[in-house]
mmCIF file of the N, C-alpha and C atoms, coordinates in Angstrom:
data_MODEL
# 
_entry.id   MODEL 
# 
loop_
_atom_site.group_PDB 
_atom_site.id 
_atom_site.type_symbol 
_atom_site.label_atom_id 
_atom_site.label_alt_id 
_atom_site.label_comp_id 
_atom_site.label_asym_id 
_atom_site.label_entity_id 
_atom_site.label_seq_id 
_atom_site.pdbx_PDB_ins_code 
_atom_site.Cartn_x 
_atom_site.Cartn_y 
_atom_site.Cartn_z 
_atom_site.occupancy 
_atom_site.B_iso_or_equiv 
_atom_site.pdbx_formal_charge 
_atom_site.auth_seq_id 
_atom_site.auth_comp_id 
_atom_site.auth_asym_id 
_atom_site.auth_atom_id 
_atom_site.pdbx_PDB_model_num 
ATOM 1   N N  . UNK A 1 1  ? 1.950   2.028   13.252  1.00 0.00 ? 1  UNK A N  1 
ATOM 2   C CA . UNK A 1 1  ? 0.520   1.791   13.240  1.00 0.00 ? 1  UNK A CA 1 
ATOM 3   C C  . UNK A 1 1  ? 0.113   1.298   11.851  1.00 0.00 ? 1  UNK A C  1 
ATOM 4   N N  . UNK A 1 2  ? -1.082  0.276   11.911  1.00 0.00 ? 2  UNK A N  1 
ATOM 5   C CA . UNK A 1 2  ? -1.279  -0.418  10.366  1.00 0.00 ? 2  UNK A CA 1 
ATOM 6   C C  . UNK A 1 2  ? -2.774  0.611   10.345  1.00 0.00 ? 2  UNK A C  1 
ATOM 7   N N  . UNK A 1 3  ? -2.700  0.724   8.893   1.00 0.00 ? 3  UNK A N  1 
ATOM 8   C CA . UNK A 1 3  ? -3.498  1.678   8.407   1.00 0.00 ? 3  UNK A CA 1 
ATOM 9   C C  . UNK A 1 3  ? -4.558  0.561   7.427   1.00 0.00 ? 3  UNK A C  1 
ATOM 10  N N  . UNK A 1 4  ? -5.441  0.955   7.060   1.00 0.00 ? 4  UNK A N  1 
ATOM 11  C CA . UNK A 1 4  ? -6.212  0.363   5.463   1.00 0.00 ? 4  UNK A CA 1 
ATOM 12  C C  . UNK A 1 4  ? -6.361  1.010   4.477   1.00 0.00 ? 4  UNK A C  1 
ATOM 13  N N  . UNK A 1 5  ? -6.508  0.927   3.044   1.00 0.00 ? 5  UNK A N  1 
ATOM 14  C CA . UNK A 1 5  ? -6.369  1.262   2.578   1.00 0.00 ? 5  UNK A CA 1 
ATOM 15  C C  . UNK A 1 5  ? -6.554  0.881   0.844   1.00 0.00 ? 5  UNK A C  1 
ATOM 16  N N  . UNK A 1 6  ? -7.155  1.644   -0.621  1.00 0.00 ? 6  UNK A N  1 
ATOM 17  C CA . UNK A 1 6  ? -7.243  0.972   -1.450  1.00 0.00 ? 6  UNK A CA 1 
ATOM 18  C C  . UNK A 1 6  ? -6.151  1.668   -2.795  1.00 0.00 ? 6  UNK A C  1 
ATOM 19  N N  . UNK A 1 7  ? -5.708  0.523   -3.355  1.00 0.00 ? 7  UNK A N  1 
ATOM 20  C CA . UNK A 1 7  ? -5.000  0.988   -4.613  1.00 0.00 ? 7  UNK A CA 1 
ATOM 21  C C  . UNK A 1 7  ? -5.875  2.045   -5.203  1.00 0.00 ? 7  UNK A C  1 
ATOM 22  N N  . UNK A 1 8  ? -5.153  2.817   -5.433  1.00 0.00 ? 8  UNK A N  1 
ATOM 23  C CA . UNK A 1 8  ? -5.724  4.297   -6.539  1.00 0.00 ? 8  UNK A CA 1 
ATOM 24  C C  . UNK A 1 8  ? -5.431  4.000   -7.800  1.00 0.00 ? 8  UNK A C  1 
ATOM 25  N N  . UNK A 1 9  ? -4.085  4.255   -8.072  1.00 0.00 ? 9  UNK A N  1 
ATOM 26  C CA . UNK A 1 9  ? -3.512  3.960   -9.387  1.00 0.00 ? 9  UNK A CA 1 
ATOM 27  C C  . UNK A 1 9  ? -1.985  3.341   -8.500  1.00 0.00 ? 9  UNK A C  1 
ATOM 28  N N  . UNK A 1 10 ? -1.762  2.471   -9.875  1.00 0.00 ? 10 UNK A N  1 
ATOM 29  C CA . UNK A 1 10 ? -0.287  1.772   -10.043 1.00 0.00 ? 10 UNK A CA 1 
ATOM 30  C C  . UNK A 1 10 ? 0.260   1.843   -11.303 1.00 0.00 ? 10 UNK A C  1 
ATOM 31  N N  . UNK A 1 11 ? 1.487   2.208   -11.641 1.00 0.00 ? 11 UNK A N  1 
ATOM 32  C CA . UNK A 1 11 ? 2.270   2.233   -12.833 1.00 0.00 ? 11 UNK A CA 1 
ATOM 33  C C  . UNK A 1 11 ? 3.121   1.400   -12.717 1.00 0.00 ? 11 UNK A C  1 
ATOM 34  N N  . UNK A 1 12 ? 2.718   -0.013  -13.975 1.00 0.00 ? 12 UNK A N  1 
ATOM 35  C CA . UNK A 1 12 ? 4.013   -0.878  -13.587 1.00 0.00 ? 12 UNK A CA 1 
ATOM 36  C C  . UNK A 1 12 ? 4.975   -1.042  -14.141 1.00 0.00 ? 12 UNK A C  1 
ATOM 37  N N  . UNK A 1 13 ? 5.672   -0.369  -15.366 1.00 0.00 ? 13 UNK A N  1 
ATOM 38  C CA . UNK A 1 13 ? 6.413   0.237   -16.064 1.00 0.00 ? 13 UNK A CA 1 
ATOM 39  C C  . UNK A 1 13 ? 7.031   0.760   -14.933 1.00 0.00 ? 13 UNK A C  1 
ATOM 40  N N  . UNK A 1 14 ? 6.403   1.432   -13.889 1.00 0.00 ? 14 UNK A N  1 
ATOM 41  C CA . UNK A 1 14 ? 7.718   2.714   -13.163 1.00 0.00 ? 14 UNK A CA 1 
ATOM 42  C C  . UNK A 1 14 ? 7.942   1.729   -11.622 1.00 0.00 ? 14 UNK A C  1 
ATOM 43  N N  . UNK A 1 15 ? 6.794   0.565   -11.232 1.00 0.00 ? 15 UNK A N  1 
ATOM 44  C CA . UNK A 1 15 ? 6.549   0.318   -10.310 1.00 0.00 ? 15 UNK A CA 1 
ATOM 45  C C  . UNK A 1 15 ? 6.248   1.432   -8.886  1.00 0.00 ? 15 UNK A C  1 
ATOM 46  N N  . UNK A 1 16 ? 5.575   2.346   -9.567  1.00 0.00 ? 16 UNK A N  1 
ATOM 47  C CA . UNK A 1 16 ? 5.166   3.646   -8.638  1.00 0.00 ? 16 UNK A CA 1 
ATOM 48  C C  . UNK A 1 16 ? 3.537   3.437   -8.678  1.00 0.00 ? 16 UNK A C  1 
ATOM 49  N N  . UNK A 1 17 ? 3.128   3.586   -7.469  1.00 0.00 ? 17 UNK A N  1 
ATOM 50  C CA . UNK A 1 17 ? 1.392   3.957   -7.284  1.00 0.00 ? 17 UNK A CA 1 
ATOM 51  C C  . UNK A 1 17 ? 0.973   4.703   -6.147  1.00 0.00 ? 17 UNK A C  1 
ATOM 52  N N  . UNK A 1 18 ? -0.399  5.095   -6.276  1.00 0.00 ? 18 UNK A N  1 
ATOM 53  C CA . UNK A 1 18 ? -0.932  5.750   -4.982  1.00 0.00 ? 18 UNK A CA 1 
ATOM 54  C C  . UNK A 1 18 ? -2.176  4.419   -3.934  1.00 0.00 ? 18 UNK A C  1 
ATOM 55  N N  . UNK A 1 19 ? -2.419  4.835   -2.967  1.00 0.00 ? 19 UNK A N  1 
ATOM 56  C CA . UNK A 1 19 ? -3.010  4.103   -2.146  1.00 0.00 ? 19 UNK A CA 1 
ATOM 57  C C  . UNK A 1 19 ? -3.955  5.377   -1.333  1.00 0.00 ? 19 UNK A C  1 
ATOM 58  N N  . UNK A 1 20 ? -5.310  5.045   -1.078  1.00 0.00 ? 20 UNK A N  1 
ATOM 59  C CA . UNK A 1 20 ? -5.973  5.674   -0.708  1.00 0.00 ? 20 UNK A CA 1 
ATOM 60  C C  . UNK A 1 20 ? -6.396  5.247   0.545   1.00 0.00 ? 20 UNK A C  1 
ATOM 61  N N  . UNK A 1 21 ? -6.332  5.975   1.779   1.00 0.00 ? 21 UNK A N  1 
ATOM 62  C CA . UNK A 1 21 ? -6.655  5.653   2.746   1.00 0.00 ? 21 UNK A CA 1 
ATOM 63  C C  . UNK A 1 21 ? -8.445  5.392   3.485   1.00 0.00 ? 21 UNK A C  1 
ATOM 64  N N  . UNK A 1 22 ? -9.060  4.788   3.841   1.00 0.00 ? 22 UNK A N  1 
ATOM 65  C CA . UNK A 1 22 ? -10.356 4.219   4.145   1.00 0.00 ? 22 UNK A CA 1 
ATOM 66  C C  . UNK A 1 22 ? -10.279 5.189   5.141   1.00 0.00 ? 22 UNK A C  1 
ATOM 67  N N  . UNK A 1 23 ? -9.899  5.621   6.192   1.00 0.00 ? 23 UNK A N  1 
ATOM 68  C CA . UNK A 1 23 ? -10.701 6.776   6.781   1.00 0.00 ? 23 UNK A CA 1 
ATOM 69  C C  . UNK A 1 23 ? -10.180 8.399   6.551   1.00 0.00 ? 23 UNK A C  1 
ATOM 70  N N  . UNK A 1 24 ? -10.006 8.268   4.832   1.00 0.00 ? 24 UNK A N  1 
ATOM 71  C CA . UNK A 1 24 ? -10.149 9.542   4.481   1.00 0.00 ? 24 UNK A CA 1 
ATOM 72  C C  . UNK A 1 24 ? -8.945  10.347  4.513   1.00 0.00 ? 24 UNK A C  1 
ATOM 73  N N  . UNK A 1 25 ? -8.410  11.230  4.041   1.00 0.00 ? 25 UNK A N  1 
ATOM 74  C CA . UNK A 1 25 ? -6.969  11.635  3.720   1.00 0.00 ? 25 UNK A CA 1 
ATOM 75  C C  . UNK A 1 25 ? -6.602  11.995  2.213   1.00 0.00 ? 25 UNK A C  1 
ATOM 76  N N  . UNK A 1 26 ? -4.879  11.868  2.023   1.00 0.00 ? 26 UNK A N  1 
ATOM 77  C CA . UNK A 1 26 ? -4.472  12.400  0.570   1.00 0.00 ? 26 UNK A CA 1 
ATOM 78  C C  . UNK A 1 26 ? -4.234  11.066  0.474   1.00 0.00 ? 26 UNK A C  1 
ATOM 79  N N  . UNK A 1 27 ? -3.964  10.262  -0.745  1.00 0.00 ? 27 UNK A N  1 
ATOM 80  C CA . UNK A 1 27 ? -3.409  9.177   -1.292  1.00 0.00 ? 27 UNK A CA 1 
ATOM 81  C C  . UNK A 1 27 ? -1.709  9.221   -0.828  1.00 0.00 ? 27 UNK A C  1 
ATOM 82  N N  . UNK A 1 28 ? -1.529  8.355   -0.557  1.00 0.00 ? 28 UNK A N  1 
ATOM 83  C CA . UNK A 1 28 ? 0.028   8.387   0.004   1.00 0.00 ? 28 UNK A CA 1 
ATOM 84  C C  . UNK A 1 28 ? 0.599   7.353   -1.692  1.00 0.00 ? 28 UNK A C  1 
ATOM 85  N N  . UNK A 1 29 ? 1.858   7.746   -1.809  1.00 0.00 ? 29 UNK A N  1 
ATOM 86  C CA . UNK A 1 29 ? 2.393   7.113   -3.119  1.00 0.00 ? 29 UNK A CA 1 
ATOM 87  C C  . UNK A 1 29 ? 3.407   5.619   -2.189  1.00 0.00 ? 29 UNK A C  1 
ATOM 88  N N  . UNK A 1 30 ? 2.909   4.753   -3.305  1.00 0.00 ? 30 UNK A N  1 
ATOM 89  C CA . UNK A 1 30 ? 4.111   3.852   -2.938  1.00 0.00 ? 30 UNK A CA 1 
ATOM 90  C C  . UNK A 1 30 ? 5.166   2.904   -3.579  1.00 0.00 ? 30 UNK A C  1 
ATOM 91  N N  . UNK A 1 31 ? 6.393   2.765   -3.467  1.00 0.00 ? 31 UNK A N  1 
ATOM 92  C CA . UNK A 1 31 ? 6.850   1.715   -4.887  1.00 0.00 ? 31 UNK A CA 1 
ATOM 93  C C  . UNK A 1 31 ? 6.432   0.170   -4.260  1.00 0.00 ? 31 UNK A C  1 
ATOM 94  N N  . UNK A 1 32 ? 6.814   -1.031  -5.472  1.00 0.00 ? 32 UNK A N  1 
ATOM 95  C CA . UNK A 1 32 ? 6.600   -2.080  -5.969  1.00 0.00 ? 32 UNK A CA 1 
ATOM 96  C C  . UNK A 1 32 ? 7.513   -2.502  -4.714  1.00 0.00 ? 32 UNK A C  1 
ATOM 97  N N  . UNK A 1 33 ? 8.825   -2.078  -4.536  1.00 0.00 ? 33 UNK A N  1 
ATOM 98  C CA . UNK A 1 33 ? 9.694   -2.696  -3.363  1.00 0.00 ? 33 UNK A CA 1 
ATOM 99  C C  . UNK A 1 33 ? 8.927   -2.863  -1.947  1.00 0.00 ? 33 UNK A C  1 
ATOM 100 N N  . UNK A 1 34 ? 8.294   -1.803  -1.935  1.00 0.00 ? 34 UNK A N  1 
ATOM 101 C CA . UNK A 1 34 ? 7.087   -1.620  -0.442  1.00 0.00 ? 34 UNK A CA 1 
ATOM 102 C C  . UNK A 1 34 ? 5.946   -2.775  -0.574  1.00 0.00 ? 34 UNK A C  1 
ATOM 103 N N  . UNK A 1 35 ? 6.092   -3.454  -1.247  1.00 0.00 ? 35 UNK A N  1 
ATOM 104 C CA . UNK A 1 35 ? 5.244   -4.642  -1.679  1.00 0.00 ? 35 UNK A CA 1 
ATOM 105 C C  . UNK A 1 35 ? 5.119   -6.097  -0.674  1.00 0.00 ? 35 UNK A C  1 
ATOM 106 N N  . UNK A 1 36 ? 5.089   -6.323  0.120   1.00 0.00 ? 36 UNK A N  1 
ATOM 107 C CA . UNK A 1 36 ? 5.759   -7.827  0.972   1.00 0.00 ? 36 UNK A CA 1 
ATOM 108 C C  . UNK A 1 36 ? 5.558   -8.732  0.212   1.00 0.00 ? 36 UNK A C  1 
ATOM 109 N N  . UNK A 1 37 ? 4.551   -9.049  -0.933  1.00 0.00 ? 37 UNK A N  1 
ATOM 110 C CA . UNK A 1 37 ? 4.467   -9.845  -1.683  1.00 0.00 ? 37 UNK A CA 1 
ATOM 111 C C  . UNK A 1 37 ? 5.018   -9.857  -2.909  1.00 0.00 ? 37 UNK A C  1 
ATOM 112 N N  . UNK A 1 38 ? 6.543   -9.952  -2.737  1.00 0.00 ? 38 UNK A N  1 
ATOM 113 C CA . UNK A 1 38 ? 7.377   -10.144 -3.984  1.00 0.00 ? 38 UNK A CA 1 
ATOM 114 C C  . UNK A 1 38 ? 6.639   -10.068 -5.186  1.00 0.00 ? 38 UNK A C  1 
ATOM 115 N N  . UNK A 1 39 ? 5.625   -11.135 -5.259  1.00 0.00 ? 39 UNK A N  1 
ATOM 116 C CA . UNK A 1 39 ? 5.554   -12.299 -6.429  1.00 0.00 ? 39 UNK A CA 1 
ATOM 117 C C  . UNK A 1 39 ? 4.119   -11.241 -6.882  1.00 0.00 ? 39 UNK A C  1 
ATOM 118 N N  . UNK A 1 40 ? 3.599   -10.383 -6.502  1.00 0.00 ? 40 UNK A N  1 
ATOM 119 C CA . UNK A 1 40 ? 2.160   -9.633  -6.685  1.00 0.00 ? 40 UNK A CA 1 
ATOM 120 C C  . UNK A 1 40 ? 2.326   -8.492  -7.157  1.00 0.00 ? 40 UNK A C  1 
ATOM 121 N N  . UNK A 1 41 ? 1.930   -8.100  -8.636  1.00 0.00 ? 41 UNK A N  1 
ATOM 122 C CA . UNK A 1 41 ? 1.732   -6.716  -8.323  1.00 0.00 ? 41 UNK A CA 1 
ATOM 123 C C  . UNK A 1 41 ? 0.215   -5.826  -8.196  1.00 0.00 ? 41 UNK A C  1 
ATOM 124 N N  . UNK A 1 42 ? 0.308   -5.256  -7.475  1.00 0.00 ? 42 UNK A N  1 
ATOM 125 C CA . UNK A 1 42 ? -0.540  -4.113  -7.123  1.00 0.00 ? 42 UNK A CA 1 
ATOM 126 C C  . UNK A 1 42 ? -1.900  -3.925  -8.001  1.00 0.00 ? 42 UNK A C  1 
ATOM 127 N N  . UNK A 1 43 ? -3.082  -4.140  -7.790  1.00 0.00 ? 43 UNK A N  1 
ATOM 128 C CA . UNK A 1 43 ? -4.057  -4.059  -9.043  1.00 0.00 ? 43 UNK A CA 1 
ATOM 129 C C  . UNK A 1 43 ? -5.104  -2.817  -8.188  1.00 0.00 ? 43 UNK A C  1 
ATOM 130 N N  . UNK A 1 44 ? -5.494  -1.616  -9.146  1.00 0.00 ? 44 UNK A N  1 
ATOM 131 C CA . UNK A 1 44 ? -6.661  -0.816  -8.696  1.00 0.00 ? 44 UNK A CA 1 
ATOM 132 C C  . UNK A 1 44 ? -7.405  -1.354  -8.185  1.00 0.00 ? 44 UNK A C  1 
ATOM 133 N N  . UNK A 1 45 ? -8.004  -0.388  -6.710  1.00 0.00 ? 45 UNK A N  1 
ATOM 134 C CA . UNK A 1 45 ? -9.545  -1.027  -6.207  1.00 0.00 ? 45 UNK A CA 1 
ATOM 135 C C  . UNK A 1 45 ? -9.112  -2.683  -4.802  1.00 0.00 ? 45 UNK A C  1 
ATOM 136 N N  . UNK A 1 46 ? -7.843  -2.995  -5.077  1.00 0.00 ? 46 UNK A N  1 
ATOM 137 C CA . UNK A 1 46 ? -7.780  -3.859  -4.167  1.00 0.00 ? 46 UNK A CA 1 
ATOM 138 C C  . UNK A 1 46 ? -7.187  -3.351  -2.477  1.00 0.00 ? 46 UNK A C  1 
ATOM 139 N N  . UNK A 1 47 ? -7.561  -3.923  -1.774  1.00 0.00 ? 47 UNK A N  1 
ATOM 140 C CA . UNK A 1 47 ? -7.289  -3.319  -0.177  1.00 0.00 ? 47 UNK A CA 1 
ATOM 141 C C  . UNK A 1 47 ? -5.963  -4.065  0.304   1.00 0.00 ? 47 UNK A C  1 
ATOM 142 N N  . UNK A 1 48 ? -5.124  -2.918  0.724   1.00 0.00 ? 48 UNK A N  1 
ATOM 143 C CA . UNK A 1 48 ? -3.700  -3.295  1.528   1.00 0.00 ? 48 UNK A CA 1 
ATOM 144 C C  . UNK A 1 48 ? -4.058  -2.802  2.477   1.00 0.00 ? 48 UNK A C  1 
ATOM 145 N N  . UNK A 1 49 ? -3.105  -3.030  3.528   1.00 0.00 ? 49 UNK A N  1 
ATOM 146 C CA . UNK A 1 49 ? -3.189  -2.271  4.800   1.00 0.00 ? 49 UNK A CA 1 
ATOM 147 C C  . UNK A 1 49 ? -1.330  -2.052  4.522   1.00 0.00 ? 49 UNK A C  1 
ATOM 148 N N  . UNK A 1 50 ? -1.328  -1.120  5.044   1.00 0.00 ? 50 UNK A N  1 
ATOM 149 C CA . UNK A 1 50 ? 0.188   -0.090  4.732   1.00 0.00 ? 50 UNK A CA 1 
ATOM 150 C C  . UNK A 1 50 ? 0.880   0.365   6.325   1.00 0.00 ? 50 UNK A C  1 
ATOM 151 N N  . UNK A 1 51 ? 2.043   0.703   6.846   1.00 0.00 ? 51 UNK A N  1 
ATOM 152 C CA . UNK A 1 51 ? 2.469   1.645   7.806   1.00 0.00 ? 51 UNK A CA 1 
ATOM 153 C C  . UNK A 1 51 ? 2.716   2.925   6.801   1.00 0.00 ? 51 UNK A C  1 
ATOM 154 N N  . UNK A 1 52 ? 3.047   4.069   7.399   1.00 0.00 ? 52 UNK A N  1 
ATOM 155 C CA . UNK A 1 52 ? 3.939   5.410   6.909   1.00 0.00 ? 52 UNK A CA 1 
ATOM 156 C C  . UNK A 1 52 ? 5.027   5.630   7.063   1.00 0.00 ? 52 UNK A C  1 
ATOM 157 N N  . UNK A 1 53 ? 5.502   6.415   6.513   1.00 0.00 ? 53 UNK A N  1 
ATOM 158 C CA . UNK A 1 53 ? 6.936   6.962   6.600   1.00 0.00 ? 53 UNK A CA 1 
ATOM 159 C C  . UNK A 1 53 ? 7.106   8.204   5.842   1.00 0.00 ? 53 UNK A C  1 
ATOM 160 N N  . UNK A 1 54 ? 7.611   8.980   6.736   1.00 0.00 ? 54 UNK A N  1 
ATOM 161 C CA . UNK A 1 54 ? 7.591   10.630  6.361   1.00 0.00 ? 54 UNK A CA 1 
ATOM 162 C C  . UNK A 1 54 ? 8.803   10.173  5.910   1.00 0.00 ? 54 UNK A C  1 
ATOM 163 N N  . UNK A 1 55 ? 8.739   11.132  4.789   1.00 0.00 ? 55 UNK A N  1 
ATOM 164 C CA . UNK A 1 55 ? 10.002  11.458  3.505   1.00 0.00 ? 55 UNK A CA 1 
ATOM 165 C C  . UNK A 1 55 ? 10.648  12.937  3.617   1.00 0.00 ? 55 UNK A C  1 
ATOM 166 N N  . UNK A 1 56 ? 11.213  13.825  3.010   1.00 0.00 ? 56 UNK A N  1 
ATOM 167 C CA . UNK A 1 56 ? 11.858  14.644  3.001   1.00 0.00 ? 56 UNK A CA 1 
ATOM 168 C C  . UNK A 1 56 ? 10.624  15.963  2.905   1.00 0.00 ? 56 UNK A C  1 
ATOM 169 N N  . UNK A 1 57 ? 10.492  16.968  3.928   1.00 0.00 ? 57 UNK A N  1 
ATOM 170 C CA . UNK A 1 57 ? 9.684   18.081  3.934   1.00 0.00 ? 57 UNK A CA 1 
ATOM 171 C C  . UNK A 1 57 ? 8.300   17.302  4.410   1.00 0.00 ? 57 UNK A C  1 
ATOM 172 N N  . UNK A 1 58 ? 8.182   16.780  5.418   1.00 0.00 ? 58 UNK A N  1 
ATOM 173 C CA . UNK A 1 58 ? 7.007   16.236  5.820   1.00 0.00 ? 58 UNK A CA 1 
ATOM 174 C C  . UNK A 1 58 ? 6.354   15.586  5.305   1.00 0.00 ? 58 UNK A C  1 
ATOM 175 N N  . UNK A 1 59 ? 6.842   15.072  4.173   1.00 0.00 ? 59 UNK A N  1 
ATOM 176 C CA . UNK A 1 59 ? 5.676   14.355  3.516   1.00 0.00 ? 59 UNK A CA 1 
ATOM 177 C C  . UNK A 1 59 ? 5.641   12.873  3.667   1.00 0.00 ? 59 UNK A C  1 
ATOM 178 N N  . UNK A 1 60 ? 4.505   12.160  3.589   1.00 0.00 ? 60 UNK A N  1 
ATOM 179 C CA . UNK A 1 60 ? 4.246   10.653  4.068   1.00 0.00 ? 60 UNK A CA 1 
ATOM 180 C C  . UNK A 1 60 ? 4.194   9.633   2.941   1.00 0.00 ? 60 UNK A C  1 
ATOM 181 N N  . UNK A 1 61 ? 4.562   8.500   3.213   1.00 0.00 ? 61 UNK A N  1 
ATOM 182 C CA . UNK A 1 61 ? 4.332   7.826   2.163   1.00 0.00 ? 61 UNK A CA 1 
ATOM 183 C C  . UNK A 1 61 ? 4.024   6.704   2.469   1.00 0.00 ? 61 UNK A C  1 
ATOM 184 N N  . UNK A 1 62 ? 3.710   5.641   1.962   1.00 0.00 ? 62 UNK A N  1 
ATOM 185 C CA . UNK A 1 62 ? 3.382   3.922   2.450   1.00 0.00 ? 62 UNK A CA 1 
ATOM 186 C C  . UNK A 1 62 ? 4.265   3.160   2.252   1.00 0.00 ? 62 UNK A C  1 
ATOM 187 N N  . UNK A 1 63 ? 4.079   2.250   3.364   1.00 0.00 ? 63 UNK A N  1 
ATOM 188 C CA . UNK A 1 63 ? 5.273   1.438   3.391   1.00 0.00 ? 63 UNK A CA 1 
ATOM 189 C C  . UNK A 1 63 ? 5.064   -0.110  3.929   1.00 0.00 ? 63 UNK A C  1 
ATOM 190 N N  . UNK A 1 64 ? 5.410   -1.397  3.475   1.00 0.00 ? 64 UNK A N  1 
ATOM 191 C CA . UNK A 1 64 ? 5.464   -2.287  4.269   1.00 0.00 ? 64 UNK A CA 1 
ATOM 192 C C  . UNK A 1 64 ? 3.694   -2.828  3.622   1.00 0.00 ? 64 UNK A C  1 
ATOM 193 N N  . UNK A 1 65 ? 3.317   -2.442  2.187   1.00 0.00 ? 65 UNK A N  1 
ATOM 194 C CA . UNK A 1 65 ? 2.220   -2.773  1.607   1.00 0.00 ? 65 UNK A CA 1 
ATOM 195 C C  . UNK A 1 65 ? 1.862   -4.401  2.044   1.00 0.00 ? 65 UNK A C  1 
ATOM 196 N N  . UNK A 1 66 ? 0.810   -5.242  2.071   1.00 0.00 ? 66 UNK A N  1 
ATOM 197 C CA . UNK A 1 66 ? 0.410   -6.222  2.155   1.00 0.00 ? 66 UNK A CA 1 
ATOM 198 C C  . UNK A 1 66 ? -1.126  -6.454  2.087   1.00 0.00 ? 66 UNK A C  1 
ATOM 199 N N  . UNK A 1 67 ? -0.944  -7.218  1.099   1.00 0.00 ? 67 UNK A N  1 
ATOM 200 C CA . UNK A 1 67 ? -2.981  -7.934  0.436   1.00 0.00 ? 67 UNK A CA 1 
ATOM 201 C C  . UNK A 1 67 ? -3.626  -7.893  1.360   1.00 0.00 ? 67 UNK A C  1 
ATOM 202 N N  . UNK A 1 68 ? -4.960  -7.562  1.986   1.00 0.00 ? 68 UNK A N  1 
ATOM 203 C CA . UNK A 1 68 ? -5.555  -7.354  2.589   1.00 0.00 ? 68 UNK A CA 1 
ATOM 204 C C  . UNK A 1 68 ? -5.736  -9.081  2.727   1.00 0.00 ? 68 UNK A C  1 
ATOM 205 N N  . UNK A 1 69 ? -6.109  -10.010 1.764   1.00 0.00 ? 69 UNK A N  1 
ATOM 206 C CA . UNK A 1 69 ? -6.915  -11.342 1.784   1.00 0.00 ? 69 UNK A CA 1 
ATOM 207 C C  . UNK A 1 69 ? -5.447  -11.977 2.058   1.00 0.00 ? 69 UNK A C  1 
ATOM 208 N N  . UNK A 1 70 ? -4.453  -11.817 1.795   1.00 0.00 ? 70 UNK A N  1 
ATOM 209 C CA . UNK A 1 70 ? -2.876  -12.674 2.571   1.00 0.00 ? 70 UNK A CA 1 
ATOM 210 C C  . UNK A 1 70 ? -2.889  -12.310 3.871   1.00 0.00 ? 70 UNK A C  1 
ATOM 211 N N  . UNK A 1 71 ? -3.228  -10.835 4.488   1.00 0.00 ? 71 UNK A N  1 
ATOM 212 C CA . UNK A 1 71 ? -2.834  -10.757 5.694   1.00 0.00 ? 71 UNK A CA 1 
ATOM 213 C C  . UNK A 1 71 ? -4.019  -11.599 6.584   1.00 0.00 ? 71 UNK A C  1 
ATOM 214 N N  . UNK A 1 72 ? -5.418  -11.608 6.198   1.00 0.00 ? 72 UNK A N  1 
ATOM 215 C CA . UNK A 1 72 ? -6.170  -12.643 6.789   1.00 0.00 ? 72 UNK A CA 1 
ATOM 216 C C  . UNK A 1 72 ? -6.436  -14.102 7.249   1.00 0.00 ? 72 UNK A C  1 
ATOM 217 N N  . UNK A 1 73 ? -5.326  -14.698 5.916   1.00 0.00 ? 73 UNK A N  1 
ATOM 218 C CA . UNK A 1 73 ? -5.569  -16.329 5.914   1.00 0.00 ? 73 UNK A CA 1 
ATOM 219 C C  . UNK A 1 73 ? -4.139  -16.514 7.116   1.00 0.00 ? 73 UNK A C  1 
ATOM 220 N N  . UNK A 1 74 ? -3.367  -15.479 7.003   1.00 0.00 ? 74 UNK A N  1 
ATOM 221 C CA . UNK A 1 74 ? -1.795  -15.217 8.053   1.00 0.00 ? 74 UNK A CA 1 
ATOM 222 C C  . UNK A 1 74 ? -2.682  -15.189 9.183   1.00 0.00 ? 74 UNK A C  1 
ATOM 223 N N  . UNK A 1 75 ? -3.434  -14.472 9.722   1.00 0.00 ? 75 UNK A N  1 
ATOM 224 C CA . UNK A 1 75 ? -4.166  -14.527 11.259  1.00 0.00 ? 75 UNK A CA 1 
ATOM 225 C C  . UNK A 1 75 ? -5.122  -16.111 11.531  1.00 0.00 ? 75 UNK A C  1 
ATOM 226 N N  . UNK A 1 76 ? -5.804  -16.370 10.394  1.00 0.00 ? 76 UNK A N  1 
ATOM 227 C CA . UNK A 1 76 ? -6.685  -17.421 10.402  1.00 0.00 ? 76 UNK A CA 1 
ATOM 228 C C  . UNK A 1 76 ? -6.063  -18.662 10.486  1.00 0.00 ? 76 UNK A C  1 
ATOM 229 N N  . UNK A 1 77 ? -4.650  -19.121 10.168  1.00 0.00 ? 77 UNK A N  1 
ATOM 230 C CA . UNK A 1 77 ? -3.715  -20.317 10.374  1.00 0.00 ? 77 UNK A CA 1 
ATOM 231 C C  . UNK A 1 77 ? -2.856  -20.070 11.929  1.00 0.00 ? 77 UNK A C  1 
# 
């Protein structure tokens, strides 16, 4: 399931950040590899839409990140 969602924080030194979900929740963490856009990194305040993936002891994380404004002009062509 695709989720929405806004950058919280990103560390790009570690390529680690959080992502905050639009209908409310914990921030799920995600790396730079979870990125589809190679060539982008991650800036606060901007909207991805993410899937999940439970990690070790239930916990969730984001996955399969993508620009909210790339995944639009992708439907609009």
């Amino acid at each position: 399931m695709t989720y929405f969602g806004m950058i919280g924080s990103y560390n790009h030194r570690r390529g680690e950040g959080t992502i905050s979900p639009e209908k409310g929740g914990k921030a799920l963490s995600f790396k730079k590899s979870d990125v589809q856009q190679a060539n982008q990194e991650p800036q606060v305040g901007q909207r991805f839409t993410y899937e999940t993936y439970e990690i070790y002891g239930g916990k969730k994380r984001a996955i399969y990140l993508q620009h909210e404004d790339e995944e639009a002009s992708e439907i609009k062509n």
